[in-house]
N, C-alpha and C positions, 0 to 999 in steps of 0.2 A: 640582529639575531645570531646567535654564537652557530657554529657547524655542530649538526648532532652526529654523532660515532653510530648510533643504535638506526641506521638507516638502513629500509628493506630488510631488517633481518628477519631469517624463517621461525614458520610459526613453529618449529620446535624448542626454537631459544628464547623467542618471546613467552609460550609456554611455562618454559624452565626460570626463565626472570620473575614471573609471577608466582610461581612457589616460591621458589627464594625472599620473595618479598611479603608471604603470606599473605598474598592478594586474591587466592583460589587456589583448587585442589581439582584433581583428576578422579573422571566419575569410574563406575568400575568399566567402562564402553573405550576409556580413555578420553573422553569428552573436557574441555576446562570448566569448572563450573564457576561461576562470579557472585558478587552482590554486588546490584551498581548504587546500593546507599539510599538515600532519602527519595532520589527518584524510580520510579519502575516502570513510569510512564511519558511520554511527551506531556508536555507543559505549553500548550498554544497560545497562551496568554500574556506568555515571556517569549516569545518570537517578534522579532524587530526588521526593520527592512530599514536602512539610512535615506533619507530622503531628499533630494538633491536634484540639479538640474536635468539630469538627467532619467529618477525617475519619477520626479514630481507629478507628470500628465500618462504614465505609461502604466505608472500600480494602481490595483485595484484596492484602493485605502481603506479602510475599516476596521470592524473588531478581528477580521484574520489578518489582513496585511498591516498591522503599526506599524505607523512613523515613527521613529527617531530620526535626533538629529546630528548630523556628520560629527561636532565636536564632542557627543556623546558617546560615538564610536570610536574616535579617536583618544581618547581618555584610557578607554577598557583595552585597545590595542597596546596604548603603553604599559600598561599596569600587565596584561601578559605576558608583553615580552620580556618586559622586567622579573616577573615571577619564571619564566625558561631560562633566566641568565642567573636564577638563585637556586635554585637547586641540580642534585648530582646528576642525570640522567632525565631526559625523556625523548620518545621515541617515533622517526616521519617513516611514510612510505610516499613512496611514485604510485600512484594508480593512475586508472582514467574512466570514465562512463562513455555508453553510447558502442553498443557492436557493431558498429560501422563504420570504416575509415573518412567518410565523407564526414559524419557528423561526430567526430569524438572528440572529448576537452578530458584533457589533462590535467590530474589535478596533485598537490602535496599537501600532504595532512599532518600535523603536528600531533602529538597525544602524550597526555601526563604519562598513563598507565598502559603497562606492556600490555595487559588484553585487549584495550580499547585499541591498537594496533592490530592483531587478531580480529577481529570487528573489521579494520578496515581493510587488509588482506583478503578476509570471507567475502566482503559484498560487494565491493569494485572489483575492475578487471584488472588483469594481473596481466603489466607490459613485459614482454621477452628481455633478454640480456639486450638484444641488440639496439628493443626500442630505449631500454633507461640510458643506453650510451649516449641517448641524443635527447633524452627529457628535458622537455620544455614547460612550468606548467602555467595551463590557463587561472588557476583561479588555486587560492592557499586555503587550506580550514587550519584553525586550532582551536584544539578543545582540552581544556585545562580545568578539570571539576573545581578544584581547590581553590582557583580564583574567581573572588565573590563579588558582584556590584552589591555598591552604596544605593538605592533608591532616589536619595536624597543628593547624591551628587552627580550619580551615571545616567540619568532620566528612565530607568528602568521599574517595575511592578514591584519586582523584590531582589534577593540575593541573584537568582540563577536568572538565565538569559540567552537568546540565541540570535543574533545577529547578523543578517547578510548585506553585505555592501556592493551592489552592483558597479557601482561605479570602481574603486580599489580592486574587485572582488575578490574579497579576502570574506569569509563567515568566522564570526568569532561565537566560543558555546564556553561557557563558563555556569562552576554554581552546580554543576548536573553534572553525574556520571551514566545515567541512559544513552546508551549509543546509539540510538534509535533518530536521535537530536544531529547526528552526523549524517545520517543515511538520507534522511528528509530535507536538511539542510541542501544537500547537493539537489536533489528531485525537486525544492523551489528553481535553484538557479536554472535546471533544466528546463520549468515549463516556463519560464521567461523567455531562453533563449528560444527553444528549435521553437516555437510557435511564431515567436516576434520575429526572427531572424531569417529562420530556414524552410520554415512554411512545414515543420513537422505536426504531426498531432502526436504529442506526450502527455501520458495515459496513465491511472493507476490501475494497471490492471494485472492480472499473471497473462500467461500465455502459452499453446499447446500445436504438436502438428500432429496429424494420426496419416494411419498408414497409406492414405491417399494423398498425401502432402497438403494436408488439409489441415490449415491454422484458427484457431480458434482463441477469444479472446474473454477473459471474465473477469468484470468490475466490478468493487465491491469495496468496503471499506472493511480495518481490518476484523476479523471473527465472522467474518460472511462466509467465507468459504472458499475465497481464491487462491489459497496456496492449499488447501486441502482436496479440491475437485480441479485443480489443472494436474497435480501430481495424478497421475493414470497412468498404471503400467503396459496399456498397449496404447498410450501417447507420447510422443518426445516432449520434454520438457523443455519452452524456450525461457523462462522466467517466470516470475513465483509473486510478482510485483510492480513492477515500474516497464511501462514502452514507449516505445517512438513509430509511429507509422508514417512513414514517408512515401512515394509516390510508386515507389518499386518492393516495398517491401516492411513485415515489424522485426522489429531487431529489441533486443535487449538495452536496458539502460545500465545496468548492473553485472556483479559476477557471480551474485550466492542468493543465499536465499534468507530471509529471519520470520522462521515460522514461531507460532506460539504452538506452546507444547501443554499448556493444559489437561491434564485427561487425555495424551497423549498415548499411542495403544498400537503395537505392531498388526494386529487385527484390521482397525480403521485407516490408518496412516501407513501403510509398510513400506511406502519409501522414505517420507521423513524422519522414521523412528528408525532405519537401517544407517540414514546419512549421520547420526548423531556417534563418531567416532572420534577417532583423534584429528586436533584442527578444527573440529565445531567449537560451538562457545556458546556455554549454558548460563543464561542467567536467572537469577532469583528463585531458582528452584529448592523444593527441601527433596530429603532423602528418607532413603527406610532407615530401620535399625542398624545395619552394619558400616553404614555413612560416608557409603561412596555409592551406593545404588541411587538414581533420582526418583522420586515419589511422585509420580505427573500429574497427581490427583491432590497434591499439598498446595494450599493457596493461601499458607500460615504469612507466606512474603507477598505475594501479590496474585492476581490472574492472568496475568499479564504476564507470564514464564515464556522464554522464548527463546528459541535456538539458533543461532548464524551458524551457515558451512558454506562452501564454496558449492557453487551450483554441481563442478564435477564430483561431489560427494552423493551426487542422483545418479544412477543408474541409467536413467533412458534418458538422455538428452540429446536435443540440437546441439551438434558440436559447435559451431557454429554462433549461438546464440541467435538465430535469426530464422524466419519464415516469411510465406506468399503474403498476399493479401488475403486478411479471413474470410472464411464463409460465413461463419459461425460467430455472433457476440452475446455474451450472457449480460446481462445486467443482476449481480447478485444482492437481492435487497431480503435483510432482517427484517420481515413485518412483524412490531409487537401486537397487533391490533388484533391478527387472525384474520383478514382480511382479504389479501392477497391471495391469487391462485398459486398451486406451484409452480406452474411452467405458463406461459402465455406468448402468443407473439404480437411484436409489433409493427407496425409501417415505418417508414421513413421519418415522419414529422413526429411519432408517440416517441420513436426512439430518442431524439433530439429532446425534445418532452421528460422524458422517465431518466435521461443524461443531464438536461437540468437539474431536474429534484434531485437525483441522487438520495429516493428515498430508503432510509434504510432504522437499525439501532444501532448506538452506539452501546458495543459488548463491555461488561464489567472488565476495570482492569487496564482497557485499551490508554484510558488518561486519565490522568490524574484526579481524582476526586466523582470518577464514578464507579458505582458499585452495584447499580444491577441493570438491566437492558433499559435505555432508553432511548424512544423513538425520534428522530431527527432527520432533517435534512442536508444533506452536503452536496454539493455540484458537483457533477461529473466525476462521483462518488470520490472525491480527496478534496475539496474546498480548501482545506489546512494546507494545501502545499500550492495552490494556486494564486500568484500575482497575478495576472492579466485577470479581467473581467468575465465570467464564467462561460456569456456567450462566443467569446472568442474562440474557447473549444470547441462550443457547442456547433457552431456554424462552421468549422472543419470538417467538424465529424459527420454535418449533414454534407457536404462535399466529398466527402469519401464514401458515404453510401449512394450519393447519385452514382458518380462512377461506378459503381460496382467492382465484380469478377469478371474473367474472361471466360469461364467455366460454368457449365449448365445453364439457367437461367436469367446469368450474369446480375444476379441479386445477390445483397446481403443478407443473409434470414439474422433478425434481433431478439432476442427474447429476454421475457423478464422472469426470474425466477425465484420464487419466495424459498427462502431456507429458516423463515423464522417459524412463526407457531400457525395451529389448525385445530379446530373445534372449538375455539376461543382464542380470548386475547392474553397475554402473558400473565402466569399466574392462574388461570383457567383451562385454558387449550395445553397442547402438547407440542413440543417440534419437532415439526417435518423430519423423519427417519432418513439418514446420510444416504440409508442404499434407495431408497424412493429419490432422492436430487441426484443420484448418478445416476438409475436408471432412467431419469426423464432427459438428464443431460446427452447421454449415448444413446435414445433417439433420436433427440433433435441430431445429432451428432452424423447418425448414420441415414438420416432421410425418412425414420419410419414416423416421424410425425409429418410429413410429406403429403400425405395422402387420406389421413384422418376427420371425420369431423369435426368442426370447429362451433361454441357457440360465442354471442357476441356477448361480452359482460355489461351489464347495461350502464352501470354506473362511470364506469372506469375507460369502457371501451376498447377494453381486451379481446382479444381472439384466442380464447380458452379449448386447448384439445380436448375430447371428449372420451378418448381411449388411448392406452400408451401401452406397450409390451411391459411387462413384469411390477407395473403399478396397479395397485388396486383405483377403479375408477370413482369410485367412493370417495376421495381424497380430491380429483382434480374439481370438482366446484367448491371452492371453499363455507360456501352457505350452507350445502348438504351437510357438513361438518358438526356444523352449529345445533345444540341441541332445542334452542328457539329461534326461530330463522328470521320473525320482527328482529331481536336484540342484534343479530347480524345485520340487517339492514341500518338498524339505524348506528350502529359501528361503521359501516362502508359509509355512509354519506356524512359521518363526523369527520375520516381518515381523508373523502372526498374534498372535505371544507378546508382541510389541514393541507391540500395539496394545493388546492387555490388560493390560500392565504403566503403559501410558503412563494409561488410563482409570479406574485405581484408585483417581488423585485426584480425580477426579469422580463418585466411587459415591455418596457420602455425603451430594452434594445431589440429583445427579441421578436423575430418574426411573427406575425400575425397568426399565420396556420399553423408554427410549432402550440402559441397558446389558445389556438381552436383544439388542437393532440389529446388538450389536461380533461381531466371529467366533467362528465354533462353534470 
């Protein structure tokens, strides 16, 4: 591989490379704006993992984890390298993941396109002068859109492709200009290793501390709501995405954040919509009439618009990237069904339970070939980024809630919280109002569902509050909702059927009383 010249350079010249190359333009915010081309979304179905001695008996094999095989990786590594040693310029950085010196890897990334570099600057941490003087790195990406597999000779789906090599660990992304294919790519190798290795629980989750050093955590997959309800401006923000809980504390796995900007609105959003300056990186968004303003409400390219910046482009942060152990964990689940309460709590084993399912929808937009909400299952809400076997998380995560806190009760409070629809099922009902899921979130938050009554959901087996400050009570049974409250019933015992049918792959490792948790 030849030396590249375009190493670590700041995002002002990598910026300035990009105009010059008529690869994007600068919004009026100063923001870069892109088009990453044919894709706008992850492509999980062209995600490969090499298959070899070493991870033959350790992945969790199936339609998320494909095998491919070593000489099939070896093939596409030549043919990159090949295509970096033919053209005039392209451009790495040093970063590393993991806000922790105990658990950090080090990584070097290759990239055709100067913004795709900006992308990686934005979302990894960013080593000092004095750590690059000593950069070592654990594990190489390249991602070169322009180079395409053969089907027919690379053992791949189609053209594009993303490929992790455990053993090498080298990720190769090719075929795709979605940066998004980088960010995930590392967040696989991560919940390989700290789980397997370091005995960490890595997480898709954001994360928050409030004025009482009080961390709080929210899972969710993307368009739930975890980058949109961790950002709180009387919470520090420790990440927007990706963590690691280890035995003393969560820490970040990242440096920035990539929100979708959708119907994006300084009103709803006012720290995401402030962070969007110069050094953010806009993709696939349209504009107004004078064609540098962005249109957040245009979905002419995608819905799936989204913004990377460097975390300290937020305002209220953990400087730090790092917090206690939580009190607080949301499970943020999209119900299309209408079904779900807004807020409920859980025990111990529902949590492990409702961490399984990972019931949620998948939002228009998020991947490739969907276009409007559909309801799904994913484990420990990110299944797409998980190798190991789903209960391998699952059964940490119940080890970290036996433990608990050392503060008040020395419990974890869990909760599950619907952000999707109410009075109906999608297409009928309406969704859940953003300031009704922050006002239920900032009780739970502050203790004032502490004290409340609770009733028991009979189907589900929730612990449903019955009064919340600044919510209408109206809204917390979701049956009361329904304008025929049969047609909700037999909705809850279809979604019921759908929970059990989904949990049947999980019996066989999992605990007995996690699958007593699921509904009567």
């Amino acid at each position: 591989m030849i030396a590249n010249k375009n190493l670590n350079l700041v995002p002002a010249a990598l910026v300035q490379k990009t105009i010059e190359r008529h690869e994007g333009r600068l919004s009026d915010a100063g923001a870069l704006c892109v088009n990453t081309g044919k894709f706008t979304g992850r492509s999980p179905k062209d995600r490969f993992i090499v298959e070899d001695s070493n991870t033959k008996d350790s992945i969790d094999w199936g339609p998320i984890n494909i095998a491919i095989a070593p000489h099939y990786f070896d093939m596409l590594y030549d043919k990159m390298t090949q295509y970096m040693e033919s053209i005039p310029e392209y451009f790495t950085r040093q970063v590393y993941a993991c806000a922790s010196s105990k658990y950090k890897l080090h990584i070097k990334i290759h990239t055709e396109y100067p913004w795709q570099n900006i992308f990686v600057h934005n979302m990894f941490l960013r080593p000092s002068e004095q750590e690059l003087a000593v950069f070592k790195e654990d594990w190489t990406v390249l991602s070169f859109p322009s180079v395409l597999a053969d089907p027919n000779i690379h053992g791949t789906r189609q053209e594009n492709f993303s490929i992790i090599n455990f053993t090498k660990k080298i990720i190769l992304i090719g075929g795709t200009a979605y940066t998004g294919e980088i960010k995930k790519g590392i967040f696989s190798v991560l919940n390989y290793i700290l789980p397997e290795e370091r005995k960490v629980l890595s997480m898709h989750c954001s994360a928050n501390v409030g004025p009482d050093s009080d961390t709080a955590l929210f899972f969710g997959l993307s368009g739930t709501g975890k980058t949109t309800l961790s950002n709180d401006e009387h919470r520090r923000l420790i990440g927007d995405d990706e963590h690691g809980w280890s035995t003393s504390n969560i820490y970040n796995l990242e440096g920035g954040c990539y929100a979708k900007t959708i119907d994006l609105s300084p009103g709803k959003e006012p720290q995401i919509f402030k962070a969007i300056k110069f050094g953010a990186l806009l993709e696939n968004i349209g504009f107004k009439a004078d064609g540098v303003t962005p249109d957040y409400s245009d979905k002419s390219i995608t819905e799936n618009t989204r913004v990377s910046y460097p975390i300290n482009h937020i305002e209220n942060i953990m400087y730090n990237s790092r917090g206690d152990i939580p009190r607080n964990i949301f499970f943020l689940t999209c119900d299309a069904f209408g079904v779900l309460p807004p807020i409920s709590k859980l025990n111990n084993t529902q949590a492990m339970y409702h961490f399984l399912s990972g019931y949620t929808a998948k939002i228009a937009g998020t991947e490739t070939g969907i276009t409007e909400p559909q309801a799904t299952f994913s484990a420990c809400f990110g299944s797409p980024f998980l190798p190991l076997h789903p209960t391998r998380y699952a059964d940490l995560l119940g080890e970290k809630l036996e433990e608990g806190i050392d503060s008040g009760d020395g419990k974890i409070k869990v909760w599950l919280v619907n952000t999707g629809w109410t009075g109906g099922p999608y297409g009928v009902g309406s969704r859940i109002e953003l300031v009704f899921t922050r006002n239920l979130i900032k009780a739970a938050l502050s203790g004032a569902l502490n004290d409340v009554t609770y009733k028991d959901d009979n189907i589900f087996g929730l612990q449903v509050p019955q009064s919340c400050p600044d919510v209408p009570n109206a809204i917390l049974n979701p049956r009361d909702t329904w304008r025929n409250e049969s047609e909700y019933d037999e909705m809850a015992k279809n979604l019921s059927q759908l929970f059990k049918n989904n949990f049947k792959k999980f019996e066989e490792r999992a605990r007995q009383e996690v699958i007593d948790a699921g509904p009567k």
